[in-house]
N, C-alpha and C positions, 0 to 999 in steps of 0.2 A: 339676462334674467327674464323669465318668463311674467305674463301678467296674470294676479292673480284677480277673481271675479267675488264678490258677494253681493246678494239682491238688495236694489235700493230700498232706502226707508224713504216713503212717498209721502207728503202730506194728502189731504180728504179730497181737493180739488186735483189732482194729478193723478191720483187713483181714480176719479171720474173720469179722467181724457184716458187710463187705460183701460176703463171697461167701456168707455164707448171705443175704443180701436177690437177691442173682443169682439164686437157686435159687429162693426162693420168691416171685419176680414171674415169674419166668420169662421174665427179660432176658436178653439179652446182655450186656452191661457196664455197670456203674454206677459211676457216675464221683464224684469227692468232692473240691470244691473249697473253697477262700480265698480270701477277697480278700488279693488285694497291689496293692502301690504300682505294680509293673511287672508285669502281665499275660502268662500266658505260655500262655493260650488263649481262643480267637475262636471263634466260630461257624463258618464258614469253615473252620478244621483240623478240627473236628468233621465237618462234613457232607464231606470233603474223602475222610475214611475211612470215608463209607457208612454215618456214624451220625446217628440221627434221634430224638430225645422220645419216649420209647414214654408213650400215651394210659394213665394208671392210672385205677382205681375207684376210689372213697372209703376203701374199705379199706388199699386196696395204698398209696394216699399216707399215712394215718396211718403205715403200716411205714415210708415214707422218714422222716418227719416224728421220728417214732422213734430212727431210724438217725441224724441231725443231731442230735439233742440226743447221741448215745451216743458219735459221730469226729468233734464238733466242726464240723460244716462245710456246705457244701451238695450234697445229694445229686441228683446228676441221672439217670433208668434210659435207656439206648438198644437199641435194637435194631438191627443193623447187616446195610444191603442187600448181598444178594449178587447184585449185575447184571453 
């Protein structure tokens, strides 16, 4: 069985820790998911709004790696095209 994803519900202080990882990766948006039983994002809706996996260093993943043990979840960074 495959795993399904939808974006965590964050409280006020963990939504701080991920607009400061926005800031200092130098994303665009970073995103923070769960697994759930019903899935309520695809790849697909992703790429759908012109966001794509931003390539990190070794460094910058430790900081997501960081960031998931601190909001519980998994962190994804995107950069989002403007065509």
């Amino acid at each position: 069985m495959s795993q399904a994803w939808t974006l965590a519900e964050l409280a006020p202080e963990q939504l701080a820790l991920v607009d400061e990882a926005e800031r200092t990766l130098d994303t665009d948006i970073v995103m923070v998911y769960r697994p759930a039983r019903w899935g309520t994002v695809d790849e697909e809706t992703i790429a759908a709004q012109g966001l794509h996996p931003v390539e990190l260093d070794a460094v910058q993943l430790e900081c997501l790696l960081g960031l998931e043990k601190m909001v519980g979840g998994v962190v994804v960074a995107y950069r989002r095209d403007l065509d």
